[in-house]
N, C-alpha and C positions, 0 to 999 in steps of 0.2 A: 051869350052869343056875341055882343056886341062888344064884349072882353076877348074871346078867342080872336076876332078880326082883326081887333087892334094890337092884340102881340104876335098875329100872324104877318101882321103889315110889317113891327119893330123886328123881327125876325128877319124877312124879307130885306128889310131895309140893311142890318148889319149884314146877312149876308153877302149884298150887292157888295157892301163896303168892300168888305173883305176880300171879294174877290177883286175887285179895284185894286184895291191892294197890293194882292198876291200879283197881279198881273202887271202893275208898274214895276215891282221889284224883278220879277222875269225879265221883262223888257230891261231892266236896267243891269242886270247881270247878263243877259244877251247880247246887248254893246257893248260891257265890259270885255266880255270874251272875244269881242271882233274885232276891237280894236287893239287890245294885248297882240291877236294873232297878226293883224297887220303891222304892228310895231314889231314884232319881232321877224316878220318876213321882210321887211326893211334893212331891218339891222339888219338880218343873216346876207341880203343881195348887195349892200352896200358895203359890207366884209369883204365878198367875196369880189368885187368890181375892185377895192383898192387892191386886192392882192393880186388881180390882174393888170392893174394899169403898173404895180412896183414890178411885175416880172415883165410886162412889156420895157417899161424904163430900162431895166436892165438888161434886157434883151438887144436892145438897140445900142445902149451903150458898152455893148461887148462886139455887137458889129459894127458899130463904127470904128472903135478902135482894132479890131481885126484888117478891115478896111484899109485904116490908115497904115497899118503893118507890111499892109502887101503893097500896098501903092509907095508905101517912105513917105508919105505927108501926112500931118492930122488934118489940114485943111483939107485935102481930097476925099481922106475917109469920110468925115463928119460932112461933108459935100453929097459923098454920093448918098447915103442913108436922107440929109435933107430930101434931095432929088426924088428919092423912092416917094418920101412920104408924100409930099408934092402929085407925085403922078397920082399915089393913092389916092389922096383929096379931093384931084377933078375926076379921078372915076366915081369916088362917091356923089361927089355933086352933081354930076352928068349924071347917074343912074340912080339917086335916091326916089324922085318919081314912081319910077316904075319898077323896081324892084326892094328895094329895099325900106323902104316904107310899108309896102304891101308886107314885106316878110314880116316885121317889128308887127304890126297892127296883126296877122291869122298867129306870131307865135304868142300875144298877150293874150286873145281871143282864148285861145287852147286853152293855156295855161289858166284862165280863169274857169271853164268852164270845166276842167281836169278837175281844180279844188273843188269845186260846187259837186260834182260826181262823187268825190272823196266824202264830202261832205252828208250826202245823203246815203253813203253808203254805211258812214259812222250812226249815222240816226238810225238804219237801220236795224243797224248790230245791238244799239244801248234796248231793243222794242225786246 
């Protein structure tokens, strides 16, 4: 009797291990996976941000020099585009407050709470 308890216990006991085990290696392939998918939703947003600021750049620098085409200065043209951007600027700073801030902060919001729906909807699917 006193033999069955004590290999019920060393039983017990490798079991616990093991699932210890099993469970730190989950957890650690569970972060692996999180961090992979943030790393590459980085890269893919930071892709896609330079290829907007290069078609912004050149966007601007095709109106400016349009600009200075029709006005006959490069000074004027490249004046007025500053000027734009300029106004741009103090309306952002004037209205980041109240709007635009609030915008950035309910589009992050969504956007995380989108993946987390996706996310439980894949969990669903692998059941």
């Amino acid at each position: 009797m006193q033999e069955n308890k004590e290999k019920s216990i060393e039983d017990l006991y490798e079991d616990a291990k093991s699932y210890l085990d099993t469970k730190v290696e989950y957890t650690r392939l569970y972060l692996v996976e999180k961090v992979s998918k943030i790393f590459a939703d980085v890269i893919t947003n930071a892709l896609v941000i330079i290829c907007f600021v290069l078609a912004f750049l050149f966007a601007t620098l095709t109106l400016a020099l349009f600009l200075s085409d029709l006005l006959g200065s490069y000074t004027q043209g490249f004046g007025c585009v500053a000027l734009f951007y300029l106004l741009l600027a103090l309306i952002v700073y004037f209205t980041k407050d109240k709007f635009i801030e609030k915008a950035i902060i309910n589009f992050t919001i969504r956007n995380y709470f989108n993946k987390l729906a996706d996310k439980e909807e894949d969990d669903e699917q692998k059941i």
